[in-house]
N, C-alpha and C positions, 0 to 999 in steps of 0.2 A: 888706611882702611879702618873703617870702625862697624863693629857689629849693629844687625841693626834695633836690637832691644838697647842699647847703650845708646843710639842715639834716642829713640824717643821718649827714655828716661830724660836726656840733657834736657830734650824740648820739655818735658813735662816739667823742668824748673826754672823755666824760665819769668814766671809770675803773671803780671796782668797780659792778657792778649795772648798767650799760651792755646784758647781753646779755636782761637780763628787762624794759628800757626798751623793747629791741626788740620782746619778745616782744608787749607790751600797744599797741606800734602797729600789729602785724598785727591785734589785737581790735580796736583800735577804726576802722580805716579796713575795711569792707567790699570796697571795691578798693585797689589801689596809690595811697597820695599822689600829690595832683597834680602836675603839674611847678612848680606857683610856690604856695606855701601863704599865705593871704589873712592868716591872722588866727593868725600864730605863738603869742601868749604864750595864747589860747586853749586852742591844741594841747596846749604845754608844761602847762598847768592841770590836763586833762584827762590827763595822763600821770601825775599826781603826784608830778614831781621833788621832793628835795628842795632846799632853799635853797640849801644847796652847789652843789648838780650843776645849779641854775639859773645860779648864780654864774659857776660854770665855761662852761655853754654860751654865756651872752653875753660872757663876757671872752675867750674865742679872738679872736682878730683873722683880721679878714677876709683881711690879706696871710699869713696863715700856710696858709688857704684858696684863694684867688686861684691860684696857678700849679696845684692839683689842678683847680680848675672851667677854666682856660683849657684845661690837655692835654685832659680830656673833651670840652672842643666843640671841639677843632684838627681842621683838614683831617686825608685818610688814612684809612687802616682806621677801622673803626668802633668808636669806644669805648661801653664802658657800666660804669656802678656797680651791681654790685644786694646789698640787701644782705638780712640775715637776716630781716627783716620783708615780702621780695617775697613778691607770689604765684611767681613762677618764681624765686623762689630753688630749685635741685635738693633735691628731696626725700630722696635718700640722703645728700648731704653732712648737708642738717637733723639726722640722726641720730643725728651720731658724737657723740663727751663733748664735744670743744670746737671747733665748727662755728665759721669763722671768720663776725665780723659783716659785713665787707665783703670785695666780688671785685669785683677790676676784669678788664673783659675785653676783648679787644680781637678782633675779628671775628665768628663766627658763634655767636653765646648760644642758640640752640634747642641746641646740639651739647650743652650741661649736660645737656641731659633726655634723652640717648642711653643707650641701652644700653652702659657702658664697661668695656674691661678696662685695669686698669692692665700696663702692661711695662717693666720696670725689670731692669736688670742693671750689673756693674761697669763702672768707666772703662775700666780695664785687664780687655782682654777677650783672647777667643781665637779662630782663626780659625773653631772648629767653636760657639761663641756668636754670633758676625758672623752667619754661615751662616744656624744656625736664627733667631735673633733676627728675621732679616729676613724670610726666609720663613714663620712663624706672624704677624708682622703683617700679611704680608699676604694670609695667608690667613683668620685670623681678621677681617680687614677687606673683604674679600671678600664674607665670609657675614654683614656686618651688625653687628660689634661694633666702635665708637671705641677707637681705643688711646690713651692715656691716658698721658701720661710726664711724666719732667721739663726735657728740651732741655739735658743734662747729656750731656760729652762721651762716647764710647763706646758700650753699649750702649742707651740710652735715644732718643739721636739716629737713632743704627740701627731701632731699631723704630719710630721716627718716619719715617723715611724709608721702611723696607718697608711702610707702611700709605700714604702718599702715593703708591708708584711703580703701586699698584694703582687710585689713584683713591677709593682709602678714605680713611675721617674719623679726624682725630686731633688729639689735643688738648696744649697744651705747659702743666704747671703748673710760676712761676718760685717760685727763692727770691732774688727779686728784685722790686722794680716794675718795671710795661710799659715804660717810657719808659728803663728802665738796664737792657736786657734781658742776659742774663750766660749762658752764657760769650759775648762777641762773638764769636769763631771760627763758634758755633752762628744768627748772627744770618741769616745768609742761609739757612736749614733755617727758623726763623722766619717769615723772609716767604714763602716756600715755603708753607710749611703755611696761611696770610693767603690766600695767591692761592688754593688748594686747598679753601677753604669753612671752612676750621677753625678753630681757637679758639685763644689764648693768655690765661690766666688766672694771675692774685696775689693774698693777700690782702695785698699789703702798696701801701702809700701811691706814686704812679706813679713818683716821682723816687727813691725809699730803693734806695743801692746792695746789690749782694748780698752775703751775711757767711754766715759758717759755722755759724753757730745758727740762722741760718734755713730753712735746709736739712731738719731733720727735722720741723720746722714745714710745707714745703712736703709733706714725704711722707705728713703723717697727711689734706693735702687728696688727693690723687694716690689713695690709697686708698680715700679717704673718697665721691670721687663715682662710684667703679668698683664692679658687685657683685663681681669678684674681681683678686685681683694671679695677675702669672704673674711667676716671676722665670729668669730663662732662663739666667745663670750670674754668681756672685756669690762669693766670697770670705766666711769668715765674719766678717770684718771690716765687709762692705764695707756702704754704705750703706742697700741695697736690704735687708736684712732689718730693715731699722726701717721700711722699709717695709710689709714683709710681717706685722711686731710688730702694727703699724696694723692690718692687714686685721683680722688675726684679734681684737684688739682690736672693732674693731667688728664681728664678726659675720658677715664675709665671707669667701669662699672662696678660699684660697691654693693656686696651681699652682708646680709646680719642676720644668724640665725635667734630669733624669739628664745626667751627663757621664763624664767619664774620670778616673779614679778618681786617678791619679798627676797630677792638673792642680786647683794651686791653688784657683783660680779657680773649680771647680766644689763645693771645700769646702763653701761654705755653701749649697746647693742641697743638696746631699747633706743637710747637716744638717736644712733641713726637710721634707723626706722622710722622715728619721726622725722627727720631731714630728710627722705624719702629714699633711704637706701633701699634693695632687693629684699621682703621677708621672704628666707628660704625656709621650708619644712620638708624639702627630699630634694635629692641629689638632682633628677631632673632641671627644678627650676632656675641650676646654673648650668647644667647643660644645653638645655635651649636658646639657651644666648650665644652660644658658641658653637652652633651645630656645622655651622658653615668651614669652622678648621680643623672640626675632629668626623675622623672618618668611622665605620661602627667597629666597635671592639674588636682588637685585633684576636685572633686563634689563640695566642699563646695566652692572655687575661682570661680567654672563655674558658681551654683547657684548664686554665687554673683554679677557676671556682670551681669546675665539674668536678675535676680530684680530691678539691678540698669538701664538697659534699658527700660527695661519695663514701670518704673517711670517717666523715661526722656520726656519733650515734647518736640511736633513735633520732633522726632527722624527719621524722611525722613532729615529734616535740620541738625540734629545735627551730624549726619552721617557724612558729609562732612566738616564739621568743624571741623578743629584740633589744631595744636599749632603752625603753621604761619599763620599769618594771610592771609583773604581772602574776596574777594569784593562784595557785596552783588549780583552783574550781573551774576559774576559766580557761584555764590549759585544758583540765579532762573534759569541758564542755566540747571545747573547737574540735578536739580529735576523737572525743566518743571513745574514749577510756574511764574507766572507775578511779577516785580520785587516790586508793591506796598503790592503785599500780602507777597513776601517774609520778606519785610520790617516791616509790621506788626507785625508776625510772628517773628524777631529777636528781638523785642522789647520787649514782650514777654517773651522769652528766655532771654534777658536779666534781667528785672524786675526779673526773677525766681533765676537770678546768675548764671544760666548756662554759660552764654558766655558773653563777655565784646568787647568794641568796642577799636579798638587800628589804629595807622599808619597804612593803608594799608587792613584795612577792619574787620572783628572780626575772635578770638580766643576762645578758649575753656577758663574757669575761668580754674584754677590754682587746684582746688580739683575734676575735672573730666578729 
């Protein structure tokens, strides 16, 4: 008898031909293999390895296996393995050219079959990337769509974070295994996300530290199980368009939000805008792409911004302040206040951390 994560560890090392191995055990199991498979060499007959690749499956050694089966059943967040032959393996991931055979996942595995968009942007960001970044996650989490990143420092983590501060689902792909989660700086955003219902996903083996080849390996999943990437400001250097390379590779629909034409950093946004990516300037015009899988804001996202208005002071003010900035005259113009009570009144709001003063008049802080 052999457990059934142990065997399709063995299959997963079996090397070329490994992923059409997979394919013939989703034909011949009717459901998911059981948890302990009675009568392996059986199995193994009916799959028609050849000699080799029997060779290989029984010569692994079980202590090369052993510390993967112990992390899966350790206390803690919940782990799972599912691999290319599940019925819940994600059916978008299934799609792409090279759909990884295994994912280890560690907390909520319904969240793979969500509606996701991916949100990727540079390390080095800028404060009008911060801004938006946080606020389309969390407003496209709001309205029902997983954001999708990779728990990579700057703006990925940011968008992770503006989909969490709402109560929204988001989901972390490493290029890393679970158990050497990377960057640690990023580890407590991590469990963050664990406590929040959400998901942390690898295809890679639990202990394999992270390396910089694995990286763009991680982007083509991050793409792979979203119907579209947004990239919200990126360099054309920078990572996130091999991201976006992915999307359109497989079939999916790429967003680029516009920036400031003299800022680095919005180079490569700009650039797929000219390649003809989506220009988004509000959350809708990635909403209406996807109207079809999200259903209207659920009760519990609506109560949440009621509450969170509710709390907010002077909300006449706060109202018109958003994430460019704006000059105190034109505050007391829109709401028909005298500009020293508005000024009051800002200070106030500031003191409270609602809003911060920047070039060009105040913003919203960064968590509303």
């Amino acid at each position: 008898m052999m457990s059934k994560y142990e065997f399709l560890l063995r299959i997963s090392m079996l090397g070329h031909g490994k992923q059409a191995i997979f394919k013939r055990i989703g034909q011949l199991v009717a459901n998911d293999l059981p948890d302990n498979i009675q009568n392996v060499p059986f199995l193994l007959d009916k799959l028609g390895l050849l000699d080799v690749q029997l060779a290989r499956f029984y010569e692994t050694s079980y202590l090369h296996l052993e510390p993967i089966l112990e992390w899966l059943d350790s206390p803690g967040p919940q782990k799972y393995l599912i691999t290319y032959c599940d019925s819940d393996y994600p059916l978008l991931l299934k799609q792409i050219c090279s759909p990884p055979l295994l994912l280890f996942v560690l907390g909520n595995r319904q969240l793979l079959h969500s509606p996701q968009l991916a949100m990727v942007g540079s390390r080095e960001f800028s404060e009008y990337g911060a801004q938006w970044g946080r606020y389309f996650a969390g407003e496209l989490a709001i309205n029902g769509l997983t954001i999708t990143s990779g728990l990579a420092l700057g703006l990925d983590a940011i968008c992770h974070r503006g989909a969490l501060e709402v109560s929204g689902h988001t989901i972390a792909v490493l290029g890393s295994g679970l158990a050497k989660i990377a960057p640690r700086s990023n580890l407590n955003l991590a469990n963050d996300i664990l406590a929040q219902n959400g998901a942390i996903v690898s295809e890679f083996l639990p202990f394999e530290k992270a390396r910089s080849v694995y990286f763009p390996r991680r982007n083509r999943i991050i793409s792979g199980l979203s119907l579209g990437t947004f990239v919200v400001e990126a360099s054309e250097k920078s990572g996130s368009l091999i991201t976006a390379r992915y999307a359109l590779e497989q079939n999916r629909d790429v967003f680029a939000l516009p920036g400031d034409i003299n800022n680095e950093n919005c180079s490569g946004t700009h650039y797929l805008i000219k390649q003809g990516a989506y220009l988004v300037s509000k959350p809708a015009d990635i909403l209406e792409h996807y109207c079809s899988y999200l259903s209207v804001a659920n009760n519990s996202h609506n109560q949440f911004k009621k509450e969170q208005n509710n709390s907010i002071l002077y909300p006449e003010i706060f109202a018109v302040i958003h994430h460019q900035p704006i000059p105190v005259d034109i505050i007391a113009r829109q709401i028909n206040m005298s500009i020293s009570e508005v000024t009051t009144k800002l200070l106030d709001m500031e003191l409270k951390g609602l809003i911060k003063t920047v070039t060009g008049g105040y913003i919203r802080n960064r968590t509303f």
